[in-house]
Structure formats: structure tokens, C-alpha cells
N, C-alpha and C positions, 0 to 999 in steps of 0.2 A: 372213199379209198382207204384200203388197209394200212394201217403202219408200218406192215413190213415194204408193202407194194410204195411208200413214200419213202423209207429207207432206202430203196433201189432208187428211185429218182435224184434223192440227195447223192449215191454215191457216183449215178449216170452223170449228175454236174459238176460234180468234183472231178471225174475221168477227163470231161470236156476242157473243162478248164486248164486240167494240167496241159492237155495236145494242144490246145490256145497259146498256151505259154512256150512252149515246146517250138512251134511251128511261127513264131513271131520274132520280131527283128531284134530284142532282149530278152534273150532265154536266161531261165534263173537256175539254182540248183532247188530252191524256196522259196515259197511263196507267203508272206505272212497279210491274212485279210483282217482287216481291223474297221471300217463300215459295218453297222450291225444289219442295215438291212442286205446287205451281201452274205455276212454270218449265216442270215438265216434262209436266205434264196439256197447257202448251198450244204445247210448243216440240218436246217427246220427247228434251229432252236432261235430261243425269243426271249431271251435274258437283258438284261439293258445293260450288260456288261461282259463282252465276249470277247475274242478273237481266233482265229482259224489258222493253222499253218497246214499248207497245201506244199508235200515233200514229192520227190521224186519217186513214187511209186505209192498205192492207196495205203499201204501197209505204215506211210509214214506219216499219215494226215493227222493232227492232233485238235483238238479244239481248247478253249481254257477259259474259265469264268469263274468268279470267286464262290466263298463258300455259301453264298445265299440260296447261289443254284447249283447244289451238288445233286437233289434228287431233281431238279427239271431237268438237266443236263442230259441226265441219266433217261431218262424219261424220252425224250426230243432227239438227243443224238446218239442213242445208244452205241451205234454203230462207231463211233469213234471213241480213242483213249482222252479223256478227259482230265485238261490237267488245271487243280484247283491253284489260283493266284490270284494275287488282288490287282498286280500293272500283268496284264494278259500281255499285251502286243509284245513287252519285252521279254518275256519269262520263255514266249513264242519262240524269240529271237536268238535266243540263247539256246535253245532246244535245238535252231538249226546252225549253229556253230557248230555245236556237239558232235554233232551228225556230220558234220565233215563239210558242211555250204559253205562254198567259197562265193556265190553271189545269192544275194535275198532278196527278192523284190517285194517290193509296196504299194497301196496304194496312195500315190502323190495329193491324190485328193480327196484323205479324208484323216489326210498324217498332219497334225501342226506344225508347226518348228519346234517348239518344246518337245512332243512325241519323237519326231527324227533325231533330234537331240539323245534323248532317251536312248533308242534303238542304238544310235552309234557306239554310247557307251554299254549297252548290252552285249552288242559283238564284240566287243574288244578283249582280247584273252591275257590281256598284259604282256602278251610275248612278239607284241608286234605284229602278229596277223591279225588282219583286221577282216571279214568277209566284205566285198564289194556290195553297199547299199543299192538296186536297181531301181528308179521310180518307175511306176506303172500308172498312167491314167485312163479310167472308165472300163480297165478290164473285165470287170464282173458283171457290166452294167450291159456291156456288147454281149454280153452271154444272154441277159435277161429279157433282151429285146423281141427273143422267139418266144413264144407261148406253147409250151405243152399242152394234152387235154387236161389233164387235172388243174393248170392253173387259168385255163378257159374255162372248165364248168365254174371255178369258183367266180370266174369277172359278169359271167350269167346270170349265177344266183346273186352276185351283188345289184346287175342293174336290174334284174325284173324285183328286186326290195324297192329298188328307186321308180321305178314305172308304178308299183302299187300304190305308193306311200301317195305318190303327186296326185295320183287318182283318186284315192281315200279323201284327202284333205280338196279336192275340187270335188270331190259328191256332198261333202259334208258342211260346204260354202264357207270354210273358212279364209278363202279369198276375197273379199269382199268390201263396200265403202266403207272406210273408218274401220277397219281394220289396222294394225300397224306392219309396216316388214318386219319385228322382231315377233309379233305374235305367229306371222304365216309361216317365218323359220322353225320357230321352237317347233310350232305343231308338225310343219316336216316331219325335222329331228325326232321326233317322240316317235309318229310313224313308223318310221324307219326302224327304229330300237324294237318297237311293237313285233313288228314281221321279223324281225330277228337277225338284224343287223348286230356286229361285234362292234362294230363304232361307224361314225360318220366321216366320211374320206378327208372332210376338209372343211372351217368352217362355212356353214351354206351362204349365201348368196341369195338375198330377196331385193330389187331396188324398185322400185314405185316410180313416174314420173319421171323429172329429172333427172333423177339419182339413177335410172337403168343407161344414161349415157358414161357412167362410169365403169370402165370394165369389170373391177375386183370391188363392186361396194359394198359397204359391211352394213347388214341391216341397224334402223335407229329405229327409234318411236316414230318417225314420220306416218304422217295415216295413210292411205291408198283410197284417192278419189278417183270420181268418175270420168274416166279417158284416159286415163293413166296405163302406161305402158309398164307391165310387172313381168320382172325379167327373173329368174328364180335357175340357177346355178347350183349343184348337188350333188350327193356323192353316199351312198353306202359301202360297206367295209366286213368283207366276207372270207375268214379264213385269211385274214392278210391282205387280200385283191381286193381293189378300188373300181369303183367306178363312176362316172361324171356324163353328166348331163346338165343340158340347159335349157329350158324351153321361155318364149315370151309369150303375154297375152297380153290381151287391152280389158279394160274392166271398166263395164257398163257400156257406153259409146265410143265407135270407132270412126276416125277423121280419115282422110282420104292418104294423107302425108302417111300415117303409119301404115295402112295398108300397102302401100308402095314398097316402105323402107321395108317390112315384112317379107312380101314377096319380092324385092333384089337379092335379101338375106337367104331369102329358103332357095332360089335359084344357085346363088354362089355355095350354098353346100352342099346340091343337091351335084355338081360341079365336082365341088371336092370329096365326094365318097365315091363319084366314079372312077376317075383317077387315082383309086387306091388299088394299085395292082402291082403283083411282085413286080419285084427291079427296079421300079417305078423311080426317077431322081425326086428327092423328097421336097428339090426347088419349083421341079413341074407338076408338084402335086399341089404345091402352096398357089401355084399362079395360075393352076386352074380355075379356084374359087379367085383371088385375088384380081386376077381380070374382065370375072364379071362385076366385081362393085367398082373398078378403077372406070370401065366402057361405063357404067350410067351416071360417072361425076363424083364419086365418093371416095376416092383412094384417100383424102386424110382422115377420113372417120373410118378408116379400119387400122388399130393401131398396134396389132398385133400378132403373132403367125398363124396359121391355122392350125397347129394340133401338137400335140403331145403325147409321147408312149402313158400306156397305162400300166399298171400291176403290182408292185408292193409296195409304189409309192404313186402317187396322184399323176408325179409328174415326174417322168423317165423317158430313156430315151426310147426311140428317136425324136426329135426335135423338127414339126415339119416350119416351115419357115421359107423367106427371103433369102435368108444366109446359109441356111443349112445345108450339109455335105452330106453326102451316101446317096444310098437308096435305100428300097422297101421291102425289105424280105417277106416272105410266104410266114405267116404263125404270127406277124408283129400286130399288139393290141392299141389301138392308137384314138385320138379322136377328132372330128373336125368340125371344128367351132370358128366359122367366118361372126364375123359384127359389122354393123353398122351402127357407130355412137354420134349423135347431134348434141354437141351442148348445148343445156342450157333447156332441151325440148324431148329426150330421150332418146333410146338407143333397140336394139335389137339383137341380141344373138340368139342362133339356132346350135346345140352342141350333140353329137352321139359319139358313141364309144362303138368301135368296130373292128372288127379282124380281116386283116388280107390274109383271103385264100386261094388259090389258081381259077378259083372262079369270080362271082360278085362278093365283095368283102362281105361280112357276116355280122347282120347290124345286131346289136346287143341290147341297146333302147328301144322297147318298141313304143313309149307315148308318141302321140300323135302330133304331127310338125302344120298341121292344118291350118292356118290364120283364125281363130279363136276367140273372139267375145264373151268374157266373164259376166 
């Protein structure tokens, strides 16, 4: 995609944004965004020190990051006036007093107490007017929740890195007895960098044995013997967009137990990819998969929701879940990873990254969810 054809997309988000703001039960006169990875969803810059003042009309949008990033800045957000400081959010802040903002909104959850601090004293003109500070939460995140095409070809080209990589390192047998999970991880990781991955979404996820009844296990030296359940969680990182997968195998000999846990797991998510359809309540998307492992006895070995938004960060919303509110809009990138964990004797999850579209969601993963003998 052209840089100019991505300058329109940044200032399409910025347009959105303001009518979000606009049309919502705390309208601002200002918007100052201080979260970097919102910075960059609506700016395309990727400084580690940013902030965005969203004004009442595009002519008034400012961006600000110190002086390390004067020529990225320039570079990334051309399209906006660029103002060099070293405390961004404030300097923001004061830019829209200037400008006449009698309310400034924020966002609540990504402002310290210290920074609101800050801010308060930024607006303050000494003469007594103070602009009304507005907290905002997850505004920019509900923006981020639809997917464009540009930032679906990039969640594409992250998972078929990640479908390669897993395939590369299983032709190449480094799964194997007396192997360790930190060796089958790195080799991953390498993989993935190889095919031209910009980074790994998150650290990966190898567990062996036992250790695959832990949901988040961090690989050790442990070795990977024979019957061993290897649970292998992962992620490449393309242009920003993540992607995440998880697939389980058995290595060398398969027992009856796993095959079972196997095939309850590949049903509950076979479950909850179909119930990923616009509007969809994101509770009866979670209790689709969630009530087939509750029906064969397993509801406390699942100990977690079904899915998570995907796209500049691993883990965005929407949040599919037991508790979770909304629904499922048309373009949302999400993924649905039911488990089954036994302590003490292993575990199972099955994970894809997928897009609801008006028709069958649109699987991104395409490794193979087979029942598998290493």
C-alpha cells in the first residue's frame, strides 16, 4: 500500500474518531490521545514517545514527540503539524486551551494519576479558567475493533509466517524425544524472523507433558518424551498486526485419554468458529464452544474465555468470554482458543485467528487442527 493511500486511512481514522466523539454521551471540544499504540492506529507513527491532539476539525489535529523523532515524525505523519516536546500529553494540553477547549478529553486508561496531575496543571491559565478534564475509556480501542483491508492483508501475511514456520520446524524434526521446549521455541522464533517476520507477537509458548496443562507456560529445559502432549502457542508480527495460533500434538505414542481430550477440544472450537457471525452476543459465542466441554464433564478444566481481538496488539478487544458485553461486528479480527487442561497429566488447546464476515468467518490459520502423532 502507497504512503499516500495510508495517509488517507490515518486521516479516515482520525474523521471517525472525531464523529465517535461527537455522537457519544461526553462530547469534547479535544481530544488528547496519549496510548502509543492508539498514536499509531491513528497517526502511523511508532516513536516510543508520542501523543495526538484530535481538535474539532482535521485542520486542528496536532501530533507531538521529542526531538529524537523529528525526521520519523516527518516521515510517518507527514500529514500532521508536528509539535517537538519532551512532556507530549501536556504541551498537547495547552495547545488546546489556546485554541479556546473548554472540555478535553482523555483517555482514563492509559493516564496515571501523576499524568492527570500533570494535565490539570497544563490547563490551567492562572486566571481561573480551567478547561473541563473529560475521562474517556477504550475510545480508540472500539474504533480498532473493525479491520480494514489493509490491516487484514497485514494479519494474513502474519499468520501464513506462522503456518510456515510450524511446518518448516515439523519437516525438519525438530520436535522430537529429548528435545527441550526452549530449543523447539527458539527454532520457531528463528523461523519466523527467517520468512520475515518484524518480531514475534508474544513470547511463544512450547509446554511438553505436564507442563501443556498450564495455559500461559513459559518454556524451560524440560525434555519432550515419548507420549507427551506438546502444546505450541505463537505469534508473528507484520507491519504491526499480530497474529496467534496454537496447535497440540502427541510425540511418538498416543493413549486413548488424549485422543478423546483432542477430539472434545477440536469439537468445542469447531463450535466456536461457527458462531462467529455479525451481531453475534459475544456471551453466546463464548457458550457455544463452552457447552460442549461443560456436556462431556470438563467445565473446570476450561479456565478461560474463548477469544480475544487481534491486531496492533496480541490482545484487544473484543473480549469473547463468560462475562463479556456486546456483540460481533462484520471486519472484527478475533480468535478462538477453547482448552482442556488436566493437572498433573496434560492439557489441549486448539487456537485460529479469524475474521467475521456476512458469510463463514475467514480462517487466517490455515495449519492443520488434525489429531497429529509426532
Amino acid at each position: 500500500m502507497s504512503a499516500t493511500a495510508m495517509t488517507s486511512d490515518y486521516r479516515a481514522r482520525r474523521d471517525r474518531f472525531r464523529d465517535q466523539l461527537a455522537g457519544s454521551d461526553r462530547p469534547v471540544d479535544a481530544f488528547v490521545v496519549s496510548d502509543l499504540i492508539n498514536v499509531r492506529y491513528l497517526t502511523g507513527f511508532t516513536g516510543s514517545n508520542a501523543a495526538l491532539l484530535i481538535g474539532a476539525s482535521p485542520e486542528a489535529d496536532r501530533i507531538s514527540t521529542d526531538g529524537r523523532y523529528r525526521t520519523q515524525v516527518a516521515e510517518q505523519s507527514g500529514d500532521l503539524e508536528a509539535i517537538i516536546a519532551r512532556d507530549c500529553l501536556t504541551e498537547l494540553a495547552r495547545r488546546a486551551r489556546a485554541a479556546g477547549a473548554v472540555t478535553v478529553g482523555f483517555e482514563a486508561d492509559a493516564v496515571t494519576v501523576a499524568a492527570h496531575d500533570a494535565l490539570v496543571d497544563a490547563l490551567d491559565d492562572d486566571n481561573g479558567v480551567v478547561p473541563e478534564l473529560v475521562a474517556h475509556t477504550g475510545a480508540v480501542q472500539r474504533l480498532r475493533i473493525v479491520k480494514d483491508a489493509g490491516e487484514i492483508e497485514l494479519l494474513r501475511a502474519a499468520c501464513t509466517i506462522g503456518d510456515k514456520a510450524l511446518a518448516t520446524i515439523i519437516e525438519r524434526g525438530v520436535i522430537h524425544v529429548g528435545a527441550t521446549e526452549r530449543e523447539v521455541a527458539r527454532s520457531l522464533e528463528w523461523e519466523m524472523y527467517a520468512l520475515g517476520a518484524d518480531d514475534i507477537a508474544f513470547e511463544t509458548i512450547v509446554a511438553a507433558g505436564p507442563n501443556s496443562a498450564i495455559p500461559h507456560h513459559r518454556p524451560t529445559q524440560d525434555v519432550l518424551a515419548d507420549g507427551d502432549f506438546v502444546k505450541i502457542d505463537f505469534g508473528a508480527v507484520v507491519g504491526g498486526y499480530h497474529s496467534d495460533m496454537t496447535r497440540t500434538y502427541v510425540l511418538g505414542r498416543a493413549s486413548d485419554w488424549q485422543r478423546e481430550i483432542y477430539d472434545l477440544v477440536a469439537r468445542a472450537q469447531a463450535a466456536g468458529r461457527a458462531a462467529l457471525r455479525p451481531d453475534a452476543d459475544l456471551r453466546d459465542v463464548d457458550a457455544a464452544a463452552r457447552s460442549v466441554i461443560a456436556d462431556a464433564g470438563h467445565a473446570e478444566h476450561y479456565v478461560h474465555g474463548l477469544g480475544h481481538g487481534v491486531g496492533l496488539q496480541i490482545h484487544e478487544a473484543p473480549g469473547i468470554g463468560a462475562l463479556a458485553t456486546g456483540t460481533l461486528p462484520c471486519g472484527a479480527a478475533v480468535t478462538v482458543e477453547p482448552g482442556v487442561y488436566l493437572p498433573g497429566r496434560g492439557g489441549v488447546r486448539i487456537e485460529d485467528t479469524l475474521v467475521v464476515t456476512d458469510d463463514a468467518p475467514e480462517l487466517l490459520t490455515a495449519t492443520d487442527k488434525t489429531f497429529t502423532v509426532i
